[in-house]
N, C-alpha and C positions, 0 to 999 in steps of 0.2 A: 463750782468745779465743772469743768468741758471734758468731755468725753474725747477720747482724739479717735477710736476705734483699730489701733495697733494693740496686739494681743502679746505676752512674751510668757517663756516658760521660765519655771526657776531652775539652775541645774544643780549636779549633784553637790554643789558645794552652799546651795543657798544663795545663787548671785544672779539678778536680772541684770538685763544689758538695757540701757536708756537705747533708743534709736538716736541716729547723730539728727537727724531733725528735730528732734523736741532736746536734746544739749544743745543744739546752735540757736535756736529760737529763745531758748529759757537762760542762752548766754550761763551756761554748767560746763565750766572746761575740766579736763585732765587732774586730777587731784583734789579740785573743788570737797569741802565738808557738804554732804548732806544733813539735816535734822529731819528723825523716821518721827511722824505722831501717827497714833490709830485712834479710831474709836469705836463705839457699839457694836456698829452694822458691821464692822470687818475689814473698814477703809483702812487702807495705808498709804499716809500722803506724807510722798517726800518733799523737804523744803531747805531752799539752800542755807548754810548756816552761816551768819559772819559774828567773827570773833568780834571785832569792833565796834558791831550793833550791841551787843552786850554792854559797852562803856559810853553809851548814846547821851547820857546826860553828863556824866562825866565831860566828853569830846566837846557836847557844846559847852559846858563851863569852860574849860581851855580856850576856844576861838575866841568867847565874849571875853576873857580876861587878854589874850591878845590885841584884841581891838584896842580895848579900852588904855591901856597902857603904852602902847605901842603903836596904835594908829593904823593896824595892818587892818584890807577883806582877808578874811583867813576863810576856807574850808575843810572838813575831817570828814573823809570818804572813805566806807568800803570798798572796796574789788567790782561794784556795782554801780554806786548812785552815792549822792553826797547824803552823809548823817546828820553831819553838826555845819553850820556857818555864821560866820558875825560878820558886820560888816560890808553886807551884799542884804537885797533883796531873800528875806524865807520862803518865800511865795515863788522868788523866780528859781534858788536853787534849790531848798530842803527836797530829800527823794525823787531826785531827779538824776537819769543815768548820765553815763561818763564818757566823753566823746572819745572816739579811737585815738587822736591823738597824746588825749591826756594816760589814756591808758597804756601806751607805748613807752611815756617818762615812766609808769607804775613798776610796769616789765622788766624794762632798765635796772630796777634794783640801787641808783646812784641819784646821790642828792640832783637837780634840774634847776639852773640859774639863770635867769634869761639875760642877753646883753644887749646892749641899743645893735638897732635891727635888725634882729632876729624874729623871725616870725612870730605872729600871735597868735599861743594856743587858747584855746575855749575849752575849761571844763567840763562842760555838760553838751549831752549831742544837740540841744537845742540852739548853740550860739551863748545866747547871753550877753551879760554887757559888762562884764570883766574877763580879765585872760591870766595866765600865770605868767606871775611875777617868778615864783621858788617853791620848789616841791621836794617832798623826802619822801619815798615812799617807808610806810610801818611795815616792819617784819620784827614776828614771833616767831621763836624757834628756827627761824629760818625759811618760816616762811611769808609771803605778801602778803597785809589781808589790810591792808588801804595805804593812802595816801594824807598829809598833811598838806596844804599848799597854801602860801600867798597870792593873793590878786591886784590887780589894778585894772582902774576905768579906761574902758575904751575910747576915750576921745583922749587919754595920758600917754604917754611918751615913757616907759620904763624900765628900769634894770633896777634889779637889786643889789643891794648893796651887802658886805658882810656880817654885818650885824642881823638883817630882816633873814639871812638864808643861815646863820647859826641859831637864829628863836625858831627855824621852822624845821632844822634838824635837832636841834632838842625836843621838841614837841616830840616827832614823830619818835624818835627814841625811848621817851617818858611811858608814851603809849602803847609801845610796843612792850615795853618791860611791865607794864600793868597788865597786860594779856599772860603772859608766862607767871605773874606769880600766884 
């Protein structure tokens, strides 16, 4: 744990204010869940919560059963960094964050198709060596808390077709209704 040395008061309602420097750094927008843990000494360390980490091994069963049947890279990300992926390198994408463009299709709230040349988006802010193919983002209750998508290799030429962007809007659907029940 880092010290950052900003001090805040609690007021009469029981509510600290985050500084927007440590929400823009720790990537904690507007509504964002936190998870409160304490312990002995008196610490109280807030951590952001995601619904969808919750369903981590669940998600990657989904991807690897996508793969396998259907031939898709598939990834299952939260609102952060990818959870689950089949089909792609683990090593290059598992817990790795979500580059601004992908998370623009997230925001959007509408399934994401890509068509011959249209630009290639990249998942992750590292690049990487797949781009989307088709993305749906998961909403519970109404609200976002990741994304489903298909990929394809970067040296491929791609557009999805209607079948790869219906298996990856029922996915995200599936998962989204496993959060609510």
């Amino acid at each position: 744990m880092k010290a950052t040395g900003i001090v805040r008061r609690i007021d009469d309602l029981g509510r600290v204010v985050i500084p927007k420097e440590i929400r823009r750094t720790m990537r904690i927008r507007e509504g964002d869940p936190l998870e409160i843990f304490t312990d002995r000494d008196g610490e109280v360390i807030f951590k952001k919560y995601s619904p969808i980490g919750e369903l981590a091994a669940f998600a990657s069963q989904y991807a690897e059963t996508l793969h396998k049947t259907c031939d898709l890279a598939v990834v299952i990300c939260d609102r952060d960094s990818i959870i689950a992926c089949s089909g792609v390198s683990k090593k290059e994408y598992s817990d790795k964050g979500l580059s601004e463009e992908f998370e623009t299709i997230i925001e959007a709230r509408n399934m994401y198709v890509r068509h011959e040349g249209d630009n290639k988006i990249s998942v992750i802010r590292d690049g990487g060596s797949h781009f989307v193919s088709c993305a749906m983002p998961i909403i519970s209750e109404g609200d976002i808390v990741g994304c489903v998508a298909s990929l394809y290799e970067m040296n491929r030429e791609n557009a999805a077709d209607n079948v790869e962007s219906k298996l990856i809007q029922t996915a995200a659907g599936f998962l989204g209704r496993q959060l609510e029940g």
